[in-house]
C-alpha positions as CSV (number, residue, x, y, z in Angstrom):
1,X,67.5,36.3,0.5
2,X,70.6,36.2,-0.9
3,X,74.2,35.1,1.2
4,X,76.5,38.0,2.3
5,X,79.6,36.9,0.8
6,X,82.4,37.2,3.5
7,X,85.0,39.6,3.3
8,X,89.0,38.1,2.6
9,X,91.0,39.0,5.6
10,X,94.3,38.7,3.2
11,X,92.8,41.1,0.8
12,X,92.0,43.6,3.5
13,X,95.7,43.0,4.7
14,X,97.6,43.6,1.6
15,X,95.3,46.4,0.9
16,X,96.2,48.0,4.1
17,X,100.3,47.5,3.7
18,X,99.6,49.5,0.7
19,X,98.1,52.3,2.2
20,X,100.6,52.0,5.0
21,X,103.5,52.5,2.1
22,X,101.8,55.3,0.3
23,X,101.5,57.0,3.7
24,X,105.1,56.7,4.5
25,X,106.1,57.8,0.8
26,X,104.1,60.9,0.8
27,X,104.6,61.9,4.2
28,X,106.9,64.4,3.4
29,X,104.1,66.1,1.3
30,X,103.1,67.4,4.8
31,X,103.1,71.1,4.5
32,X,100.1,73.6,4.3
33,X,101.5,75.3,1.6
34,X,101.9,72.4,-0.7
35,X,99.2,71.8,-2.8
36,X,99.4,67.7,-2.8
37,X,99.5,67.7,1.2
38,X,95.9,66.0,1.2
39,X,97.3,62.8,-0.5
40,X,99.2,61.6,2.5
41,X,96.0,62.2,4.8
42,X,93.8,60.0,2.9
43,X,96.6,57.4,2.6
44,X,96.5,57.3,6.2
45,X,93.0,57.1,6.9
46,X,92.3,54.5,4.5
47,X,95.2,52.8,6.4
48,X,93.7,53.2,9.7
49,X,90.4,52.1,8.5
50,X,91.9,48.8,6.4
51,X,93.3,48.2,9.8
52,X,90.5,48.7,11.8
53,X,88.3,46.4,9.3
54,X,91.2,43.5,9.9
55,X,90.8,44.1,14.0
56,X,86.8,43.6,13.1
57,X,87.7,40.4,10.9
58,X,90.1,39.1,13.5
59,X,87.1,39.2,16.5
60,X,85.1,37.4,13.7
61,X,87.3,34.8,13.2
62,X,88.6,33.9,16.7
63,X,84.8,32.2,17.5
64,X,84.3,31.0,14.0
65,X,87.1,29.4,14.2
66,X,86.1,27.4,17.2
67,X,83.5,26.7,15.4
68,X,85.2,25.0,13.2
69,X,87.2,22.9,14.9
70,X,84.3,21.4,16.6
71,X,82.9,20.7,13.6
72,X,85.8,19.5,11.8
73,X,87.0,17.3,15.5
74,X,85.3,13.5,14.8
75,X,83.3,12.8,18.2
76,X,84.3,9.3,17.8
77,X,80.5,7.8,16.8
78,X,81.9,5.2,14.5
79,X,84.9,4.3,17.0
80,X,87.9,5.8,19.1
81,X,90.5,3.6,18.5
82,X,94.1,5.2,17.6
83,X,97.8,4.6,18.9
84,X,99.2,5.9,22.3
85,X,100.5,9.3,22.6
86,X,103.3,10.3,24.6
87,X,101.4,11.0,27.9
88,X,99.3,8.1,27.2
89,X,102.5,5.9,27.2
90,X,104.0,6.9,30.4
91,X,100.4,6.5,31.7
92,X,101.2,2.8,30.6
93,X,104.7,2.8,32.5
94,X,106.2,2.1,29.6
95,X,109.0,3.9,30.1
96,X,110.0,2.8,33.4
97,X,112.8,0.3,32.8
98,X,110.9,-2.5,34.8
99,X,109.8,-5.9,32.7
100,X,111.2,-6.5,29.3
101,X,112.7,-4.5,26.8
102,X,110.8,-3.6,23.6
103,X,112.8,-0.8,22.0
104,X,112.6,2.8,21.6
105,X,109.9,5.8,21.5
106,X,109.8,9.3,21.8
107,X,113.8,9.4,22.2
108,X,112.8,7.0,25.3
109,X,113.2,3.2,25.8
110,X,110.4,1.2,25.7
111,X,109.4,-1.6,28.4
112,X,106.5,-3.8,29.4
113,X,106.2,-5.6,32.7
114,X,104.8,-9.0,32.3
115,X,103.3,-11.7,34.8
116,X,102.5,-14.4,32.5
117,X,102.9,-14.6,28.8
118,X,104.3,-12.5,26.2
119,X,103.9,-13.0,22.6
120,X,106.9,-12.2,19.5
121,X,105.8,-12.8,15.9
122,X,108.0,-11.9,13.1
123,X,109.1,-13.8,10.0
124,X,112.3,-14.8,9.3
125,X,114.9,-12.2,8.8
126,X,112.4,-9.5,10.9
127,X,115.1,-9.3,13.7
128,X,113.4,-10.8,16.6
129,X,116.6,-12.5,17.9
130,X,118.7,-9.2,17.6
131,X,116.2,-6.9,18.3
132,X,114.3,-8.6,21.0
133,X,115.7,-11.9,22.4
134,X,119.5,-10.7,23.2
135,X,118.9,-7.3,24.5
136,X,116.6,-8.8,27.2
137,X,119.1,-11.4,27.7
138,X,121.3,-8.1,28.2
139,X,118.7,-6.2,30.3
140,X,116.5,-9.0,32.6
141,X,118.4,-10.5,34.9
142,X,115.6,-13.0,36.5
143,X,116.4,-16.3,36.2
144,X,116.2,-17.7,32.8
145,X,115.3,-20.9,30.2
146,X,116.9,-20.0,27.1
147,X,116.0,-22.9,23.9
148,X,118.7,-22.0,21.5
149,X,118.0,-24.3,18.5
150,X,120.2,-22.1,16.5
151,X,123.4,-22.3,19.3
152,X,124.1,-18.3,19.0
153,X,123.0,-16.5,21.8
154,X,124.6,-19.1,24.6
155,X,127.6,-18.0,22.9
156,X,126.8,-14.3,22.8
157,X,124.8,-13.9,26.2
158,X,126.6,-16.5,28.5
159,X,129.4,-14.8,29.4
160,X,128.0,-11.8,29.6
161,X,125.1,-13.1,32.1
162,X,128.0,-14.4,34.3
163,X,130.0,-11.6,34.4
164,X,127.5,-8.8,35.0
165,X,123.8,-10.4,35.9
166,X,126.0,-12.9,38.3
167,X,124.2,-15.4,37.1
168,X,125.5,-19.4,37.1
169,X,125.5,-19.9,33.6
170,X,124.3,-24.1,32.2
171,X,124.7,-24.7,28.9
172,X,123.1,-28.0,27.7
173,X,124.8,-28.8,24.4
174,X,124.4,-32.0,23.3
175,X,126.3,-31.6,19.8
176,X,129.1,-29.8,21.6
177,X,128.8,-26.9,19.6
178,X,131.4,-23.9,20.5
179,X,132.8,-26.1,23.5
180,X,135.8,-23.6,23.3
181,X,133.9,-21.2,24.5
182,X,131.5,-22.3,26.4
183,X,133.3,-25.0,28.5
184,X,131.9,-28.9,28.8
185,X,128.1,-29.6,28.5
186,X,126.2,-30.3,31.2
187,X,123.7,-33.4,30.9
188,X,120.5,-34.0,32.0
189,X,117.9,-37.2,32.4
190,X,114.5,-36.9,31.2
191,X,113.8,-40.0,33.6
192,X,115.0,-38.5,36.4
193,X,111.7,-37.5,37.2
194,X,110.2,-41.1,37.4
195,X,113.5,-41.9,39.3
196,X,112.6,-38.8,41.9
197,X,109.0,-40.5,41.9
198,X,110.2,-44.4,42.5
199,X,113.0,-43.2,45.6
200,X,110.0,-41.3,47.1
201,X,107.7,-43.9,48.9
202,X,105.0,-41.1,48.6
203,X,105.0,-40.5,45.5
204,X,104.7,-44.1,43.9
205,X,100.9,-43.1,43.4
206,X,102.6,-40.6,40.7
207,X,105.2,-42.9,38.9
208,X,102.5,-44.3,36.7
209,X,100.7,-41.1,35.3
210,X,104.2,-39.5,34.8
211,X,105.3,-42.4,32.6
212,X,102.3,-41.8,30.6
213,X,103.0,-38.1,30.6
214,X,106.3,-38.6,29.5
215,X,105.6,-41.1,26.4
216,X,102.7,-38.7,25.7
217,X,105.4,-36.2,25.3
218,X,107.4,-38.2,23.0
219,X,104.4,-39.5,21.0
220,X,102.0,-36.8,21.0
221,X,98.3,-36.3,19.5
222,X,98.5,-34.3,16.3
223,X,96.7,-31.3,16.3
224,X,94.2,-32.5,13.5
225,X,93.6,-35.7,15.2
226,X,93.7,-38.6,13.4
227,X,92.9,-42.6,12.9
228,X,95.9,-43.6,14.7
229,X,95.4,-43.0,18.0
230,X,94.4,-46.9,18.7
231,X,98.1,-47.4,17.1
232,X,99.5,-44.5,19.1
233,X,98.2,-45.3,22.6
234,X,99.4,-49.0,21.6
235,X,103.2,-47.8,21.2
236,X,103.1,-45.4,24.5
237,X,102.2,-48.9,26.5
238,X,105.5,-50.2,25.2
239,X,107.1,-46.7,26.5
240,X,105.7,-46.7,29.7
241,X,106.6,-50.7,30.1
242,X,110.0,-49.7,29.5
243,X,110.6,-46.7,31.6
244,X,109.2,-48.3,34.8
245,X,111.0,-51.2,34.4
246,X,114.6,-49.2,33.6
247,X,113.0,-47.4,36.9
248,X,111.8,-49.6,39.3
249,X,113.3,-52.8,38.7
250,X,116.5,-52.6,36.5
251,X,117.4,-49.5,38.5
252,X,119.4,-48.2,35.8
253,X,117.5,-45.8,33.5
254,X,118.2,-44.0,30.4
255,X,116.4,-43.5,27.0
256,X,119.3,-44.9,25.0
257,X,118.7,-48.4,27.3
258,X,115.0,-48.3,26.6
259,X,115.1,-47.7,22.7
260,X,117.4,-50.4,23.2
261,X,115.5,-52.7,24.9
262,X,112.7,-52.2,22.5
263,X,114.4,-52.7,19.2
264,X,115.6,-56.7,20.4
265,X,112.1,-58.4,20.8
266,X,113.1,-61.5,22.7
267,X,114.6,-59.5,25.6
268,X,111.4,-57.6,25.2
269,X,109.4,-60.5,26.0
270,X,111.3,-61.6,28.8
271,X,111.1,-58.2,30.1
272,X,107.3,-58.5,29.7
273,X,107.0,-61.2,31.3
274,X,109.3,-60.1,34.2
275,X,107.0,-57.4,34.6
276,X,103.9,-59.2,34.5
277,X,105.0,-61.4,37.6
278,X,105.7,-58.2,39.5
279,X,103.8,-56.8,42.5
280,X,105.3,-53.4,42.6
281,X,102.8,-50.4,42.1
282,X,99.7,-52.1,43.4
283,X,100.1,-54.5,40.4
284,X,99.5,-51.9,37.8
285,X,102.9,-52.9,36.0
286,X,102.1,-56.3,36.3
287,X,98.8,-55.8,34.5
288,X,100.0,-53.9,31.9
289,X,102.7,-56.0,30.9
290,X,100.3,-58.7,30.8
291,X,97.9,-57.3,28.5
292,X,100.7,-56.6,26.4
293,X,101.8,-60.1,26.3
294,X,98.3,-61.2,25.5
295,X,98.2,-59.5,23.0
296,X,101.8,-60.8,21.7
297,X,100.7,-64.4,22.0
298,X,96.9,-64.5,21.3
299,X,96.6,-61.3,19.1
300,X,97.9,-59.9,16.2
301,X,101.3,-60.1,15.3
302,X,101.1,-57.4,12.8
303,X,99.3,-55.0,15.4
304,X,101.9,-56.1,18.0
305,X,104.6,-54.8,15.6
306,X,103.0,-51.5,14.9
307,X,102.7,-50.5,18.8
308,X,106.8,-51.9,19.0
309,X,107.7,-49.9,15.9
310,X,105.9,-46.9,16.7
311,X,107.9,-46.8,20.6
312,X,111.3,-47.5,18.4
313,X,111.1,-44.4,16.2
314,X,109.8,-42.4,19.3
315,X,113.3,-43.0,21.1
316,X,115.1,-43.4,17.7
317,X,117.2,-39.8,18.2
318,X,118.3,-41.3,21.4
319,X,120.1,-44.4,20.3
320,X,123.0,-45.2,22.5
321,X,125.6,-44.1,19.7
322,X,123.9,-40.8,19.4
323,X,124.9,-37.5,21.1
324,X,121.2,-36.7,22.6
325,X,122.1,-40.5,24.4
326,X,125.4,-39.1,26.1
327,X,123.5,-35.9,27.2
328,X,120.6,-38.0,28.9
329,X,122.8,-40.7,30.3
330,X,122.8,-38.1,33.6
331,X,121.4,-35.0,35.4
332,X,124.4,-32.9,36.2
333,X,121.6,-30.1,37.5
334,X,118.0,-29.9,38.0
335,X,115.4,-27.2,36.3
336,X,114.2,-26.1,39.8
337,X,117.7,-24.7,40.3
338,X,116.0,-21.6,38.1
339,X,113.7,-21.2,41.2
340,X,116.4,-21.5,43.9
341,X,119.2,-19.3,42.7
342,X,120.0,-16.8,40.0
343,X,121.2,-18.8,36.9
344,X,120.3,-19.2,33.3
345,X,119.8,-22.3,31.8
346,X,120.7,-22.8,27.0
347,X,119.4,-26.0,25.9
348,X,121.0,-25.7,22.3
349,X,120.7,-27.5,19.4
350,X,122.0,-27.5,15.9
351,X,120.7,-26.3,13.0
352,X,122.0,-29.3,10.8
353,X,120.6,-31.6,12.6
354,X,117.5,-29.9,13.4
355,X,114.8,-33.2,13.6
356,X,116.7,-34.9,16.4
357,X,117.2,-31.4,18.3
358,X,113.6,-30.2,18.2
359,X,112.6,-33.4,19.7
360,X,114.9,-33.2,22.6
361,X,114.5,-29.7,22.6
362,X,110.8,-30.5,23.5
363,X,111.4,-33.7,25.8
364,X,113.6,-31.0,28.0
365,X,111.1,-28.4,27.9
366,X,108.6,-30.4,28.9
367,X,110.5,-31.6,31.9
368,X,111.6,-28.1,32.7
369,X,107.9,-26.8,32.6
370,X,107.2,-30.1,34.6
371,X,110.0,-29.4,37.4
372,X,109.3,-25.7,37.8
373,X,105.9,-26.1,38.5
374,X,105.9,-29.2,41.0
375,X,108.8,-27.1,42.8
376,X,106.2,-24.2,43.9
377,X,107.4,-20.9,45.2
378,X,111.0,-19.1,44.8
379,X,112.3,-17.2,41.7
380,X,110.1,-15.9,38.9
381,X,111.9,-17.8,35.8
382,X,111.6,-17.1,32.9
383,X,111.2,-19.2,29.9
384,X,112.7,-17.8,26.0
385,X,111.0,-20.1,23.7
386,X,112.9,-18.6,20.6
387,X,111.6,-20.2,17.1
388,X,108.9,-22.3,19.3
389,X,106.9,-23.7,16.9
390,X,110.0,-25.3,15.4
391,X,109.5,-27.9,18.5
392,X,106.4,-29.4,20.8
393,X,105.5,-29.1,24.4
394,X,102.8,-31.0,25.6
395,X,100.2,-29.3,27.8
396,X,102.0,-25.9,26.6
397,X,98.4,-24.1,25.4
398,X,97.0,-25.3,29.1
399,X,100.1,-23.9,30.6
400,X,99.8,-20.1,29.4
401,X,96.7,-20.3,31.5
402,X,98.3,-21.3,34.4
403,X,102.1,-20.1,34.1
404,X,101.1,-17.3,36.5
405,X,100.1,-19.1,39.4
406,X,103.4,-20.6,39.3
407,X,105.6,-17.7,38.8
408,X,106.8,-18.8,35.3
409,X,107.1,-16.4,32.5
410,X,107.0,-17.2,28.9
411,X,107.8,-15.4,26.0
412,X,106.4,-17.4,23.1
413,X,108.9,-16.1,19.7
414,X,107.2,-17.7,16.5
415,X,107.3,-16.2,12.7
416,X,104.0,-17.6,11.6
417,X,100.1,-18.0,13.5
418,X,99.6,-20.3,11.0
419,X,102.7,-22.4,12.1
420,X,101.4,-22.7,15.7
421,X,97.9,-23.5,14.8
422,X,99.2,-26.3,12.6
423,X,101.2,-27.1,15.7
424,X,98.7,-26.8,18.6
425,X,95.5,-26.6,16.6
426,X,92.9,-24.1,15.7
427,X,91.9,-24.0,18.7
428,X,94.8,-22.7,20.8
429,X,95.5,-20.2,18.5
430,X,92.6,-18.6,20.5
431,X,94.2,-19.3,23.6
432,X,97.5,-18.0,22.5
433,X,95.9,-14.6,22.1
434,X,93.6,-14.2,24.8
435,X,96.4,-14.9,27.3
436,X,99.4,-13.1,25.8
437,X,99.4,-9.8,27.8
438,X,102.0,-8.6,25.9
439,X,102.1,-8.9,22.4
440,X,105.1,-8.1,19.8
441,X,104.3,-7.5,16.1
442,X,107.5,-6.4,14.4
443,X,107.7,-6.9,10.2
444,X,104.4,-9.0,10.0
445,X,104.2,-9.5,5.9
446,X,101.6,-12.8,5.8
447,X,97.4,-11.7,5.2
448,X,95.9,-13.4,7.8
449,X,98.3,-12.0,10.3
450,X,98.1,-8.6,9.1
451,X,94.6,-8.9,8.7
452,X,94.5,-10.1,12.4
453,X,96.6,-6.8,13.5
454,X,94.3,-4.5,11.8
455,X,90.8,-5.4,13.4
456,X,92.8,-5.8,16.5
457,X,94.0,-2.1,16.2
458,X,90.3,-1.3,15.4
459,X,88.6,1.4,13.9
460,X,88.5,5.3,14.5
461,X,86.3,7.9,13.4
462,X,87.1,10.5,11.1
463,X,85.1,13.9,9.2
464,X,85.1,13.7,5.8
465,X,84.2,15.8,2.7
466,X,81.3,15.0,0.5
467,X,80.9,17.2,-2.4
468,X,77.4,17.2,-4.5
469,X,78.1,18.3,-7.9
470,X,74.3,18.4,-8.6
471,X,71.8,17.3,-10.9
472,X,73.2,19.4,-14.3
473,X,76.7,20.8,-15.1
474,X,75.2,24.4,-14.5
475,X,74.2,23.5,-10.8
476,X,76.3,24.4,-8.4
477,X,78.9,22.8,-6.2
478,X,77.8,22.2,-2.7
479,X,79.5,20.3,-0.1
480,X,78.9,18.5,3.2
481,X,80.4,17.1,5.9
482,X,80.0,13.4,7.6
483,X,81.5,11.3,9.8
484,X,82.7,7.7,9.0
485,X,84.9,5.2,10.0
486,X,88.4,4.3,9.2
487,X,90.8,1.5,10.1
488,X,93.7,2.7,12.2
489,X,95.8,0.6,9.8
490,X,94.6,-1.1,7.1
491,X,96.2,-5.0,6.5
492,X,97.8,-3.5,3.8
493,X,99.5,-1.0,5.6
494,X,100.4,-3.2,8.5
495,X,102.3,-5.1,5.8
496,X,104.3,-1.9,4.9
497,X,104.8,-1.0,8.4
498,X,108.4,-1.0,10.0
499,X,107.8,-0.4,13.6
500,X,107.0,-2.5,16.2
501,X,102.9,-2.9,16.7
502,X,103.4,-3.1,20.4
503,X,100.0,-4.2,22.6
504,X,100.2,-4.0,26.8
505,X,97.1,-5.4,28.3
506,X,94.0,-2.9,27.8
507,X,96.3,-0.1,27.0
508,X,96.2,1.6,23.8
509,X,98.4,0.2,20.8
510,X,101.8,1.8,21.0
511,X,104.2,2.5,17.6
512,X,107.7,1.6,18.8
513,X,111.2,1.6,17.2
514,X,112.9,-1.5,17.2
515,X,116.3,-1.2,18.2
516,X,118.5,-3.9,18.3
517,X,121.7,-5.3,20.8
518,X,124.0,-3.7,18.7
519,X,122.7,-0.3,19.1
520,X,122.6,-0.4,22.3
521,X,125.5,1.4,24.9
522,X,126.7,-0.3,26.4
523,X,125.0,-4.2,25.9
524,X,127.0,-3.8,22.1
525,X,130.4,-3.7,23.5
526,X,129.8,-6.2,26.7
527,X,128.4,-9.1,24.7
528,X,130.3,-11.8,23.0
529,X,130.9,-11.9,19.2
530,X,127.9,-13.5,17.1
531,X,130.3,-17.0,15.8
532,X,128.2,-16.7,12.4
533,X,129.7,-13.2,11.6
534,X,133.4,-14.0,13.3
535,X,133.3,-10.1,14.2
536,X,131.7,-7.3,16.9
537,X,128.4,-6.6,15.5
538,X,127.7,-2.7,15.7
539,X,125.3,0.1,15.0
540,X,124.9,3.4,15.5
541,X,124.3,4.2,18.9
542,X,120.5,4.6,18.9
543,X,119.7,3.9,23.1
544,X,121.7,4.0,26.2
545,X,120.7,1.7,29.3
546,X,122.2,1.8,32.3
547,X,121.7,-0.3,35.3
548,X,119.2,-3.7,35.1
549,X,116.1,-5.3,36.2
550,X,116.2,-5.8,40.4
């Protein structure tokens, strides 16, 4: 039985416009004595039958066309993934200007509200600082942790948090970068907390395990482990040794005194030995001191030297003659003021001296991270870790675990995976992305991370064409239809892709514009000038915010 072949709808209808024409050009050939008057009768039946044949065609095509589009519509057996429409997106909240600030979609600003932590990765030059970092200094007016390695945004954001957030504004600036601007530094005492724990008669149970913490802090466990740790635990002794005796007896405690008091060995002794006669601490310091000076006297010299040497170069950025020495001589504030009253807090470093700032940078994080948590309730605060990987918190994988609990936020800004695996380890890397709820992907260009983005997006179904072109040249064409799965983006195409990658909890994957401070009425005019162009930086007006996180 052979296959009626269907009829062409456009045929019929240009067929029909034809008759249509003839009818109207021989209509006037309507008169019974003219001979031709039958011409004009058939061009207007043919017309009204071409046009009842396209009426007929029309009903036909109205249900095979449903047909179709179930056929053609993939049912999602392979997978359903895909990125968040418009209704989808406000299903999210994401345009309710609660949370952070993300950028723009559908004409709309973007947010994301956040409880814990909040992940940024772009490479250098992707515009995470401009485009993410000062417009929520512009926009979230919670209290704030800013680490400024590069000393820019104090300088950009500080006035403009004072003036319109009403925030009090503490710029820890060791170098005394931009002092014209931003006023004196204020200073601040990593050993203040072993000072809090030695004035507190109930707390001397802690002093110990916070020394430890501390010189932990300073020399850490690499991520890779290694066949120093017998040498490393060695030079924290010395650490702690020093801190509780600056603390407990000497009363007078600073870093630059303990690298001090560790570089002249015969004062060292002494010390040791004062220590090892004390009582203080249920004799813990007296026993430590005296294993150390065992050790001295009956041990190995050599071994002796490397636990001394190893506590030297730990404290060597804090030498008295150094700037990080004058900014921990004192605490002119405490981190728990975040908690008690609206203020923002820059620890900024320089750039051209970047070694020694990363590692203060990281001794006043830690402390920071240690003081907001022992403080309890109050003020959600919020910590912007910009370039974060360029510095080390101890404990800081643990902490994104817990950082809820304690009403701490923390956006985590780094340009490479790699670089805080190689950081933190392997392992945490894990961590890291399991407990960002929010996670940033803006100008990712490195495989693994792209490759990472793409089976995170997943994989949707789609119908495709198969065409069989038979077993000879003579047989005929046939073709089928399959469906199969497709990656939403391929790593590939997440390398080529300008948007922000934007992921909020189980929602769907959103595509969002980034849009940067600059582009922004009226953040681009209230801000300060950027001291590394000397000028207003501004854009095209791309978004317009008004009023600010309650």
């Amino acid at each position: 039985m052979t296959q009626r072949k269907s009829e062409n709808p456009l045929w019929v209808l240009i067929s029909g416009i034809g008759f249509v024409y003839g009818y109207w050009y021989t209509q006037d050939w309507f008169d019974p004595s003219n001979d031709w008057m039958l011409v004009p009768v058939l061009f207007g039946l043919f017309a009204a039958f071409q046009a009842l044949r396209l009426c007929m065609l029309i009903l036909r095509a109205i249900p095979q066309g449903i047909r179709y589009w179930f056929l053609f519509r993939a049912r999602g057996e392979k997978g359903t993934a895909g990125f968040a429409s418009k209704k989808a997106m406000k299903r999210a909240r994401a345009f309710k200007a609660k949370g952070f600030y993300i950028g723009k979609a559908f004409n709309r600003g973007v947010f994301a509200a956040l409880e814990s932590t909040g992940l940024v990765l772009s490479p250098a030059g992707g515009g995470k600082t401009a485009k993410f970092v000062i417009p929520n200094l512009c926009f979230q007016s919670m209290s704030m942790l800013v680490i400024d390695l590069k000393s820019v945004l104090a300088v950009i954001t500080a006035s403009y948090r004072n003036k319109y957030l009403k925030h009090k504004v503490i710029t820890v600036n060791p170098c005394h970068k931009y002092t014209s601007i931003l006023g004196a530094p204020a200073r601040y005492n990593p050993l203040q907390l072993l000072i809090d724990d030695w004035n507190n008669p109930d707390w001397h149970s802690y002093v110990f395990p916070d020394a430890r913490s501390l010189a932990r802090q300073l020399i850490p466990e690499p991520a890779r482990g290694g066949e120093n740790k017998f040498w490393r635990n060695g030079s924290r002794k010395f650490l702690v040794v020093a801190f509780i005796y600056l603390v407990a007896i000497k009363e007078d405690a600073e870093l630059s005194k303990a690298y001090s008091l560790l570089c002249n060995t015969v004062e060292l002794e002494n010390i040791l030995r004062i220590c090892a006669a004390s009582t203080i601490l249920s004799d813990d310091l007296a026993s430590l001191a005296q294993d150390l000076l065992t050790k001295i006297e009956d041990g190995d010299p050599k071994q002796v030297e490397s636990f001394r040497e190893g506590a030297v170069q730990a404290l060597e950025d804090f030498a008295p003659s150094t700037v990080f020495a004058q900014s921990t001589a004192t605490c002119d504030f405490r981190f728990y003021d975040l908690k008690r009253e609206k203020c923002t807090i820059y620890l900024m470093g320089d750039a051209t001296r970047a070694k020694a700032s990363e590692t203060w940078a990281g001794l006043l994080s830690w402390c920071a991270i240690t003081e907001l948590i022992r403080f309890g309730g109050g003020r959600e605060v919020c910590m912007m870790c910009d370039e974060v990987t360029n510095f080390y918190i101890d404990g800081l994988p643990e902490l994104l675990t817990l950082a809820r609990e304690y009403k701490i936020i923390i956006w985590l800004i780094v340009q490479e995976l790699a670089q805080w695996a190689y950081k933190y380890g392997n392992e945490s890397l894990d961590t890291l992305l399991s407990q960002s709820e929010v996670k940033v992907f803006l100008g990712v260009r490195s495989h693994k991370a792209t490759q990472l983005i793409s089976d995170m997006l997943g994989v949707m179904s789609i119908k495709t064409i198969n065409h069989n072109l038979g077993s000879s040249f003579f047989d005929p064409v046939s073709r089928s239809l399959s469906e199969n799965a497709r990656a939403v983006l391929t790593a590939d195409e997440v390398r080529r892709f300008n948007e922000i990658i934007l992921f909020v909890r189980e929602h769907r994957p959103m595509i969002v514009e980034a849009v940067g401070y600059h582009e922004i009425h009226p953040w681009r005019k209230q801000v300060a000038i950027n001291p590394l162009y000397g000028k207003k930086f501004l854009g095209k007006v791309k978004l317009w915010v008004s009023g600010k996180i309650r």
